[in-house]
N, CA, C and O atoms as a GROMACS GRO file, in nm:
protein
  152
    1UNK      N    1  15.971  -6.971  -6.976
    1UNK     CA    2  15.966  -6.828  -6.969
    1UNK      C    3  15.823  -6.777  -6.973
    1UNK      O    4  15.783  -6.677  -6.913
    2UNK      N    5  15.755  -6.853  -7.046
    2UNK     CA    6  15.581  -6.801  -6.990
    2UNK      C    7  15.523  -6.706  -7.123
    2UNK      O    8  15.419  -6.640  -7.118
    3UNK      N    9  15.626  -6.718  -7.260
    3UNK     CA   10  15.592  -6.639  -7.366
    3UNK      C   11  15.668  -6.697  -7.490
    3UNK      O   12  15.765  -6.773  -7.486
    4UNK      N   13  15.606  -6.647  -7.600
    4UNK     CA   14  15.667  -6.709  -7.716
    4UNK      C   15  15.794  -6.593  -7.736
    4UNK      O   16  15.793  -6.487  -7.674
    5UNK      N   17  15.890  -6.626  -7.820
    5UNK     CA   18  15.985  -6.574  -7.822
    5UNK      C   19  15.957  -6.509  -7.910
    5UNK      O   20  15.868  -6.546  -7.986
    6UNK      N   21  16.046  -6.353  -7.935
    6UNK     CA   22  16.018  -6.240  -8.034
    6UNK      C   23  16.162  -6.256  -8.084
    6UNK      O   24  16.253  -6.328  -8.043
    7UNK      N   25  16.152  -6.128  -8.231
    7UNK     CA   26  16.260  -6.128  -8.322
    7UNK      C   27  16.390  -6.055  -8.246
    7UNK      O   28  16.505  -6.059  -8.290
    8UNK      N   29  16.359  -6.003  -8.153
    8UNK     CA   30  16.439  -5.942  -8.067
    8UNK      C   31  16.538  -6.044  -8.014
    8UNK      O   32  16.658  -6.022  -8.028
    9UNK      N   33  16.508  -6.122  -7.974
    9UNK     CA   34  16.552  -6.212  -7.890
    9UNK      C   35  16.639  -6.322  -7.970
    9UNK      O   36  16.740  -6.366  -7.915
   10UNK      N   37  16.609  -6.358  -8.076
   10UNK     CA   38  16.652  -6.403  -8.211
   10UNK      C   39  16.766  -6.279  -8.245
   10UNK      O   40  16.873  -6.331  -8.276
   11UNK      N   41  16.771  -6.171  -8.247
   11UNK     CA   42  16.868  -6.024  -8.268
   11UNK      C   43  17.007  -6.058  -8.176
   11UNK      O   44  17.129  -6.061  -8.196
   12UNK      N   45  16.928  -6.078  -8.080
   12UNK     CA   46  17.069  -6.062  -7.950
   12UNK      C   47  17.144  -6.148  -7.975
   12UNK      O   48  17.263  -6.124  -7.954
   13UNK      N   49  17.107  -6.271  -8.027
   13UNK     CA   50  17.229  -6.387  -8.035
   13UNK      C   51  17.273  -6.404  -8.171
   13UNK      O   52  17.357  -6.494  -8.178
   14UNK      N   53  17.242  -6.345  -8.293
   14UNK     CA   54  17.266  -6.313  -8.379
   14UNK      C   55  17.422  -6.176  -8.386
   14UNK      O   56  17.516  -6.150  -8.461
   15UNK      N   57  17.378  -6.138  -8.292
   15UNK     CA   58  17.476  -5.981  -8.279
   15UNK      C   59  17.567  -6.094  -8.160
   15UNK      O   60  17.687  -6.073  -8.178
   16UNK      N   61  17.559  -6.136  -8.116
   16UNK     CA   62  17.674  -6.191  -8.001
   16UNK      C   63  17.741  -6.333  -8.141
   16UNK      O   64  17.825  -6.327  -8.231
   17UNK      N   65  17.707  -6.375  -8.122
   17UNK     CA   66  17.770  -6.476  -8.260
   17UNK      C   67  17.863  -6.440  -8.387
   17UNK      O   68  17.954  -6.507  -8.435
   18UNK      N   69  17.810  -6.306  -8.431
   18UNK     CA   70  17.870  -6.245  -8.519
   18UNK      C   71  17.995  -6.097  -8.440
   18UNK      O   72  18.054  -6.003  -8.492
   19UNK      N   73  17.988  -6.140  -8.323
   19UNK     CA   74  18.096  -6.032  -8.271
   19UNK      C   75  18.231  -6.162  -8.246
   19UNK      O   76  18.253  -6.281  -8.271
   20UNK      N   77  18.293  -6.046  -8.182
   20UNK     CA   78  18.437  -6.115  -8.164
   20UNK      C   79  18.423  -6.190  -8.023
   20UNK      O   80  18.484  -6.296  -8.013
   21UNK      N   81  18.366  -6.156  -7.938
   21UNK     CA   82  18.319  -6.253  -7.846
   21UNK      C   83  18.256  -6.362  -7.862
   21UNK      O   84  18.218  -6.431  -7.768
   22UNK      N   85  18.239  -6.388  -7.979
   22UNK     CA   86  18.247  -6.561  -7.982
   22UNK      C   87  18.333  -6.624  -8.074
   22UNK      O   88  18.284  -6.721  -8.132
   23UNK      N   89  18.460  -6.589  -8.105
   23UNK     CA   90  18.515  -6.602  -8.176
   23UNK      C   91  18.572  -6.793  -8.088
   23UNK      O   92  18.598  -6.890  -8.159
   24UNK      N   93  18.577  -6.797  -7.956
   24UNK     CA   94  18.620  -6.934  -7.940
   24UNK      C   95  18.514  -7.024  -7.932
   24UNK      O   96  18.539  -7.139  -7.897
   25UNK      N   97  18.373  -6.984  -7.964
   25UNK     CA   98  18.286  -7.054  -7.976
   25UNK      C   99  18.259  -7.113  -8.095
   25UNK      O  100  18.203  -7.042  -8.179
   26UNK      N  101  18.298  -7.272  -8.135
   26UNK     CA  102  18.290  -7.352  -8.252
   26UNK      C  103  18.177  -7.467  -8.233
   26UNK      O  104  18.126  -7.478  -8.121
   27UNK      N  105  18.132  -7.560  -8.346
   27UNK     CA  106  18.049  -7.647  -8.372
   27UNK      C  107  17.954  -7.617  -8.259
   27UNK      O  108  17.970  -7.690  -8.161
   28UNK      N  109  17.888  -7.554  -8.253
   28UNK     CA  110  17.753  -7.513  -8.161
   28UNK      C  111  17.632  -7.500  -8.278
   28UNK      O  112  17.641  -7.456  -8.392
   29UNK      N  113  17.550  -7.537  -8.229
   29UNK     CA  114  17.369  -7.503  -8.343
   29UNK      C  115  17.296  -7.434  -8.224
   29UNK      O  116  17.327  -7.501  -8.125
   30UNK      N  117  17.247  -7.372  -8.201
   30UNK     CA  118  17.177  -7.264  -8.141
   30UNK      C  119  16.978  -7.288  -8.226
   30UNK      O  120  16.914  -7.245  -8.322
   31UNK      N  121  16.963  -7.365  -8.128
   31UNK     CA  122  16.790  -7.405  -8.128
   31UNK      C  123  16.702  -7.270  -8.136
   31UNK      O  124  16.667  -7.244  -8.021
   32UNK      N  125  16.663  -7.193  -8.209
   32UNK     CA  126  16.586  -7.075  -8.236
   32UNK      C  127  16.414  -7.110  -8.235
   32UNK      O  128  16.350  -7.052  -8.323
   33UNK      N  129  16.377  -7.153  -8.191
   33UNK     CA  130  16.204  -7.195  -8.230
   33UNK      C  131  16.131  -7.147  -8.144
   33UNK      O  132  16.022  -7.202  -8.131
   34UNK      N  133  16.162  -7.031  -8.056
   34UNK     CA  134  16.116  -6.950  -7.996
   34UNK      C  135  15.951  -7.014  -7.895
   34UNK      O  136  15.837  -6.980  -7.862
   35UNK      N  137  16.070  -7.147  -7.882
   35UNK     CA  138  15.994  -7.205  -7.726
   35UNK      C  139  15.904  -7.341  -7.763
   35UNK      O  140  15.856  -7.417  -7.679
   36UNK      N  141  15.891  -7.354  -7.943
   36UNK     CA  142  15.780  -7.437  -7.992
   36UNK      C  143  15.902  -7.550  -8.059
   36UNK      O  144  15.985  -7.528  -8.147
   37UNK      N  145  15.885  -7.625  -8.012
   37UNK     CA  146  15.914  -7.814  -8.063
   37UNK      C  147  15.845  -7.862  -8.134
   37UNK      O  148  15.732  -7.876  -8.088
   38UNK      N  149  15.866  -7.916  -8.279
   38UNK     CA  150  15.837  -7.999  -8.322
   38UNK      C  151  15.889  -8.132  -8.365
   38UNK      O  152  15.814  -8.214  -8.419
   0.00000   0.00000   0.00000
């Protein structure tokens, strides 16, 4: 993407996870490190 990731962006999948639209979404981990690997 060409940028480090902001708290925003960290927000959106936070608010989609905690809605009812992911209610059939199970055992998933969602990698947050906003582009940096260690």
């Amino acid at each position: 993407m060409g940028r480090i990731g902001q708290p925003e962006d960290l927000a959106r999948a936070a608010v989609f996870f905690a809605s009812d639209d992911a209610a059939w979404v199970t055992g998933e981990r969602l990698t947050a490190s906003g582009g940096l690997r260690s």
